[in-house]
C-alpha positions, 0 to 999 in steps of 0.5 A, a space after each residue: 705664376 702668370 700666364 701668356 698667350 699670343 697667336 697670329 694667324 687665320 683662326 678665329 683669335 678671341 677663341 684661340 686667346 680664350 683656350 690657351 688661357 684656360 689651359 695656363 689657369 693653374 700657374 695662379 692669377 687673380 685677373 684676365 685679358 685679351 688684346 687684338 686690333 679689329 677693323 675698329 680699331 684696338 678691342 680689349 677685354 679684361 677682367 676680375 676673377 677667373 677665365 670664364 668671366 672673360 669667356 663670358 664677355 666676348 662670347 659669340 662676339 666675331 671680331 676680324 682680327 689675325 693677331 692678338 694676345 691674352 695674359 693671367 695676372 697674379 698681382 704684385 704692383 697695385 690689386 687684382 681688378 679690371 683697371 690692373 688686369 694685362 693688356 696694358 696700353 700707352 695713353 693713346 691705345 697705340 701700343 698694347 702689351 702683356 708682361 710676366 715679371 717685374 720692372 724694378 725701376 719703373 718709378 723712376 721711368 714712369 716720372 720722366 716720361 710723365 715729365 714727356 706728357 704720358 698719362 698713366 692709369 693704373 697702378 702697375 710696373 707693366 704699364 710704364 713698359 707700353 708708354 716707354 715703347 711708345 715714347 721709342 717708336 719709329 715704325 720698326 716695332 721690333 726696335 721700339 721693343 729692343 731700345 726701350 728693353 735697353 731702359 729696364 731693370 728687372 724681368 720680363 716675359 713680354 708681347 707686344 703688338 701696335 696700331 701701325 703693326 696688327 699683323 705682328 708681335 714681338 715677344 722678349 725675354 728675360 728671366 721669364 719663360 717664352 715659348 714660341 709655336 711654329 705652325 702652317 700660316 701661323 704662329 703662337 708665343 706663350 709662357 707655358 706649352 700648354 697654352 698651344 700644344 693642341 695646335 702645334 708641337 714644333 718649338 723654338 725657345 726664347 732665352 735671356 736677352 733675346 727679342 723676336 719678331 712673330 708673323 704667321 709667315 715668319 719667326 725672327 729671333 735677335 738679342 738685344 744688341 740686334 743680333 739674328 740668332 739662329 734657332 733650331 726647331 725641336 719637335 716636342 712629345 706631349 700628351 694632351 690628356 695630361 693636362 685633362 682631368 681625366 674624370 678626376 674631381 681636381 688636378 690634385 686628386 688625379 696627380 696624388 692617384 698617378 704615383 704609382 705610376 710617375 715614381 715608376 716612369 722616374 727610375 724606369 730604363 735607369 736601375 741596373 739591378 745586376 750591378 746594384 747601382 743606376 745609370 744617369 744619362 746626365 752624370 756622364 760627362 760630368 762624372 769625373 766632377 762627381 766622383 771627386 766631389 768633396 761636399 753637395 750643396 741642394 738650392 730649391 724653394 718650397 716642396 722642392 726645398 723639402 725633398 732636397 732635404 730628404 736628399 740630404 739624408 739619402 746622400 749623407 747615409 749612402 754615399 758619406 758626402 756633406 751636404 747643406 741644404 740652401 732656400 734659393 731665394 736666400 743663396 745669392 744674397 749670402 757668401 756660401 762659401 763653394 769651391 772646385 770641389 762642391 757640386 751644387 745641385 739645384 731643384 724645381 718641378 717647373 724648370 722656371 723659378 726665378 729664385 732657383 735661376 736666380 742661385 744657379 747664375 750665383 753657383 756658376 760663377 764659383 763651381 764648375 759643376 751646377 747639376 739640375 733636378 726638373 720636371 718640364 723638357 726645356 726648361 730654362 734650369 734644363 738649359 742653364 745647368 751643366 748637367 741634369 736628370 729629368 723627373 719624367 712626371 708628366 705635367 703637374 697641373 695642381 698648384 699644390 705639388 705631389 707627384 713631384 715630389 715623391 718623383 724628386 725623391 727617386 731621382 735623389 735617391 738613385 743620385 744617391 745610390 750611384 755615388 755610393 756605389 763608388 764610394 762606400 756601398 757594395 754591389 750586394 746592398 745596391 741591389 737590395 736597395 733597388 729592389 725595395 726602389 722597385 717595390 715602392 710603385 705597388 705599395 703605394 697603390 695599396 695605400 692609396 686604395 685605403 684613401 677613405 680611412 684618411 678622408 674619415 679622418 679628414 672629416 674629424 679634423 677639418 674644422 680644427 684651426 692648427 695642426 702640428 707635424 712631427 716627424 725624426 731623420 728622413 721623416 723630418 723632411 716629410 713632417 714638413 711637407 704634410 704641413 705645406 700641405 695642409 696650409 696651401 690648400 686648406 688655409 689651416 694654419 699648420 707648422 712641421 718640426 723634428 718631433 725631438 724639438 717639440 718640447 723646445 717651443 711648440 709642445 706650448 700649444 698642445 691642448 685638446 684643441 690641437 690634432 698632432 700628427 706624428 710620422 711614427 715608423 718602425 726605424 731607428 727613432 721608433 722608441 724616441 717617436 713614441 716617447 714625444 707622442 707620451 708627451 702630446 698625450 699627457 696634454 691632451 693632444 690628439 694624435 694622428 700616426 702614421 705607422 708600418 704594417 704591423 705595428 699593433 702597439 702604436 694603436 693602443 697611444 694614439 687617437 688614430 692610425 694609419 699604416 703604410 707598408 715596410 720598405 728601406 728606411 731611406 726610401 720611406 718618405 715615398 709612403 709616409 708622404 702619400 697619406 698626408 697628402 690625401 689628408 690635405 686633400 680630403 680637408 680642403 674639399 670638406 671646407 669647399 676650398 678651390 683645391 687646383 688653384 689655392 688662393 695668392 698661390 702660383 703653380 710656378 713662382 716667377 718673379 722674386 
């Protein structure tokens, strides 16, 4: 959500602002700019609408200038147009700044300093920020930022450059990510290290509370109260053809077709086959904590949410431990109820979301163990938690997660698999579960060269305006995540339920206009699935299944049928997933939507 980018140094600024901007498009925005101070004076050069707008306003333009700063914009105080969109200024174009977050009482500290004579432009919160450094400003920039950060409420990820000070900009912190680049004669800060990784791949990361100083010499990290801190440079890996497309139309389609590979890279040097069980690097300091565990508690928000509730399945069945599965964005205004004996777990592909940070600052206070569960190296959940295991992905670029998903499911089910090794499995039953574990890569790559049975479907159904669907136990989870689908990128509107609760409201809507589909494999819940797909067809539903392999009967109930191959019933949401996300897909292009960058939507949702 939002995207950042500051560079100083002896390129040529305009192209390295416009590249790093690209590179950040797929966290959602609705508008762009770039800032920099040239021999006359302040250029800035802000948009509606896409990047490449942007490009084509400063293209061929030669400015000499060593700094500047660009920014993404998702809207939340005032429209998405040129007059809201980042960089922002003071009345007197003398500070320039771009801000990720939201300042919470910037109406009030926007009245006093119009009461001080400060004209205001636009309708956003960010604003109020540049005016406010201005008011402070006494030709230590760096001091302007740090006693004016004293006066907000809120959060911020913000850069910030003056007239009196082109060769600098002071980046600050607060419960928005930063990154700072170290380079050769020249330095960057960005939100996302995909926005310099071409550049440079030695890091410092900035933490809550922390304000620095950047020149292309030079990088000071202080806190608020004007500490120096110290900060280690850590050289990252990174392939950059990760964040290519790769010849693939979409992010999207690239990130479904690389499963077979990512769910490998999440269990890969971690299954020990002879043993039955798995080895986490990040249970072992805190595995006394783990195996006297008496309750789990998972925080997560959207697909992550939805795994975590797979999670729950796989923890409650294999390792006999309570589970509750909380929305992050609802933790910390409740009383859950934690003790010494809960582990909270807490969920995000991102490593960045504001509401899931948010749960786990509520957590530390009342457990002694918050275990995280992420995709990105150094995030900040990966810094703030007490434990964790790392998804191993790789970037995700499409706004619609997918390969994290599956890959989150693998983490929890090794999670899983472990604590039932001390608890109640036997070696014998591990290894058959790692053995299927192992298994899943290839099954899934059998389903995904069947793509264009599910894009014959698509086609059927793209024009339809609801769709249902329904799914029982570990599959529930996954009814809903089809449906999440389907409506990000699509614009369908489509609900999830447990097939067994049709009947208490939804069944309501089933009419001939109303495509079901229905998660329909051979398990425990077989005979009830097909009992609610009667129900669905006696109303003249049509009925999408997604069955095993082998199942010749389900085709003889149903409009249409898709088969996945058998595996463990606990680990069947890796398959029962994969097509639904290819429907989605194929129906969102079919009705010509943006797939990658799904309209109001943010890759990584960071402000509340």
């Amino acid at each position: 959500m939002c995207g950042i980018i500051g560079y100083i140094g002896e390129r040529d600024v305009i192209s390295v602002l416009i590249q790093g901007l690209k590179r950040v498009e797929y966290r959602g925005y609705d508008s762009a700019g770039i800032a920099l101070f040239g021999p006359g004076g302040l250029l800035i050069k802000k948009d509606k609408g896409k990047v490449a707008h942007l490009e084509e306003s400063v293209n061929g333009q030669q400015i000499e200038s060593s700094a500047g700063i660009g920014h993404t914009r998702w809207a939340t105080h005032g429209e998405p147009n040129a007059v809201n969109a980042h960089p922002h200024t003071d009345d007197k174009n003398f500070i320039v700044l771009a801000h990720n977050g939201i300042i919470e009482n910037y109406m009030a500290l926007r009245e006093e300093l119009r009461q001080s004579g400060h004209e205001f432009t636009t309708e956003t919160d960010t604003e109020t920020v540049a005016h406010l450094i201005a008011e402070v400003y006494d030709g230590d920039l760096l001091e302007a930022v740090r006693r004016a950060l004293k006066l907000v409420q809120g959060t911020y990820g913000l850069v910030v450059m003056c007239a009196d000070k082109p060769d600098e900009i002071v980046a600050a912190r607060l419960s928005s990510p930063l990154i700072i680049g170290h380079g050769d004669g020249e330095n960057f800060v960005a939100s996302d290290l995909a926005a310099f990784v071409q550049f440079t791949r030695n890091v410092t990361y900035m933490e809550d509370g922390e304000v620095a100083l950047i020149t292309k010499n030079k990088i000071v990290h202080k806190t608020l109260a004007d500490k120096v801190v110290p900060k280690k440079i850590e050289k990252i890996s990174f392939d950059i053809e990760h964040i290519e497309k790769g010849g693939y139309s979409h992010f999207m389609l690239k990130e479904i077709t690389e499963q077979p590979r990512t769910i490998g890279d999440s269990m890969r040097g971690r299954l020990l086959s002879e043993e039955g069980t798995v080895r986490l690097g990040g249970m072992r300091e805190k595995e006394e904590q783990f195996l006297g565990a008496k309750r789990a508690v998972f925080v997560a928000c959207g697909t992550s949410w939805h795994a975590a509730l797979v999670g729950e399945y796989l923890f409650e069945e294999m390792a006999g431990l309570p589970v509750e599965v909380e929305y992050a964005s609802e933790f910390r205004y409740r009383s859950p109820v934690l003790d010494d004996k809960t582990i909270v777990f807490a969920i995000s592909q991102s490593g960045e979301t504001t509401d899931t940070l948010a749960a786990i600052q509520e957590a530390k206070r009342r457990v002694d163990t918050v275990f995280g569960i992420c995709n990105v190296v150094g995030s900040s959940i990966a810094r703030t938690t007490d434990a964790g295991v790392y998804l191993h992905a790789g970037p995700e670029i499409g706004v619609a997660s997918t390969k994290a998903f599956t890959s989150q499911i693998v983490v929890l089910a090794m999670l899983a698999l472990n604590l039932g090794r001390h608890r109640q499995i036997s070696a014998a039953e591990g290894h058959r579960f790692i053995k299927e574990l192992r298994e899943i890569p290839r099954k899934v790559g059998t389903i995904l060269s069947q793509s264009e049975k599910i894009e014959e479907i698509a086609r059927q159904y793209k024009d339809h305006r609801n769709f249902l669907y329904l799914g029982r136990g570990v599959n529930f989870p996954v009814a809903l995540e089809g449906a999440l689908k389907l409506k990000e990128i699509s614009y369908i509107h489509a609900e999830g339920y447990p097939a067994a609760e049709m009947k208490h409201g939804p069944i309501a809507l089933i009419d001939d206009e109303m495509p079901v589909v229905f998660i329909a494999i051979q398990d425990g819940t077989y005979e009830k699935v097909l009992s609610n797909i009667a129900e669905v067809r006696a109303r003249r539903g049509h009925v999408i299944a997604i069955a095993t392999e082998g199942d010749k009967d389900i085709a003889k109930c149903v409009d249409h049928v898709f088969y996945v191959p058998e595996t463990h019933p606990m680990l069947s949401p890796l398959l029962t997933v994969i097509p639904l996300q290819l429907l989605a897909y194929h129906v969102a292009v079919m009705r010509g939507c943006n797939v990658d960058m799904p309209r109001n939507l943010a890759k990584s949702v960071t402000v509340e």
